[in-house]
N, C-alpha and C positions, 0 to 999 in steps of 0.2 A: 650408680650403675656403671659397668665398666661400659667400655670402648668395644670390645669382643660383643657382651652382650647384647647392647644398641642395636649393632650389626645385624646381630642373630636376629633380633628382634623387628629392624626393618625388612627384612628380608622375608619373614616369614607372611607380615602384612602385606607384601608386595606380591607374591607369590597368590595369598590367598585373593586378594583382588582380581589377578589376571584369571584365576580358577574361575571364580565366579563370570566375572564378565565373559568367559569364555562358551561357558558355559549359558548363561543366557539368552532366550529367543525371543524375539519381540513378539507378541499378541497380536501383532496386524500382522498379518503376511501379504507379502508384496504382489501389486495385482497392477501394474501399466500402464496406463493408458487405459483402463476399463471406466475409468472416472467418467469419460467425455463420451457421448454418443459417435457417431461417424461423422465426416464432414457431410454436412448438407443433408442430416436425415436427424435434425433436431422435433424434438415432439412439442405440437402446438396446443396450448388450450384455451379456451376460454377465459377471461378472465374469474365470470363467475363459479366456472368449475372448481375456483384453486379457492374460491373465499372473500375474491375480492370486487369490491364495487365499479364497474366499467365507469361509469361517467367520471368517479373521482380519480383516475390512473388517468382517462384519455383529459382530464383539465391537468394533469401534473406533468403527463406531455407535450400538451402545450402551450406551461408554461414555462418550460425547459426549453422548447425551440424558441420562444418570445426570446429568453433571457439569454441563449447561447454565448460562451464570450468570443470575444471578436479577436481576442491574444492569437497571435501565431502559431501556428500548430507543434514549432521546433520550444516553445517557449513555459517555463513552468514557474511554480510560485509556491513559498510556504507563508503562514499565517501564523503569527504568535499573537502572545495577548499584549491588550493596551495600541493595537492599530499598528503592531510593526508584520512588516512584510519585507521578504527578499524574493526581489523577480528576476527569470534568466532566460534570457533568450538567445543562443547561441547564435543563431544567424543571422543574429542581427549583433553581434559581439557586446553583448549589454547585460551590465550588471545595475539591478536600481535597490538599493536599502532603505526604504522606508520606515523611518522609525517614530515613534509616539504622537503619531495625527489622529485625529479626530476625523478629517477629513482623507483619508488614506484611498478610497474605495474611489474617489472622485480625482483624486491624482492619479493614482496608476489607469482611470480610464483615461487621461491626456494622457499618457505613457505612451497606451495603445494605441491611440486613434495618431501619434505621433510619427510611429516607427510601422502603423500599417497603411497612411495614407500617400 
């Protein structure tokens, strides 16, 4: 294939892409902020209106507030497998790497109770 051809040949592909894509409309049309209700006119309901079991939601609440972590509010963490962790708490200028513990969960609580008490 020549050199001229190629040319021709990318060009016509290129062309025909932008046709298209130009041409294209997406299926959702775009709607704003219609997602969210207003500020401060959220709709309430019952638990059991939606499905679900009140007594097993109000024990998962609290045992969410039992278990709250006590980490810094500026402070975040990822979890990979085999017990490694990386912790960051900026204002506290601290990086901690946690790597292949078994007992990980009970270190980084001396981490915390470290840098919050």
């Amino acid at each position: 294939m020549t050199r001229t051809r190629l040319a021709l040949l990318l060009t016509i592909a290129f062309v025909a892409v932008a046709l298209v894509a130009a041409g294209y409309q997406s299926p959702v049309k775009g709607t704003a902020g219609a997602y969210f209700p207003p500020r401060d006119n959220w709709e309430r309901r019952k638990s059991a209106d939606v499905g679900m079991d009140g007594a097993k939601l109000n024990a998962a609440i609290e045992f969410m507030k039992a278990h709250e972590t006590t980490s810094p509010a500026t402070a975040y963490s990822a979890v990979g497998a085999g017990g490694n962790i990386i912790f960051i708490d900026p204002s506290h200028d601290l990086l901690v790497v946690w790597r292949w513990s078994a007992q990980s969960s009970e270190g980084f609580r001396r981490v915390v109770e470290a840098i919050t008490s």
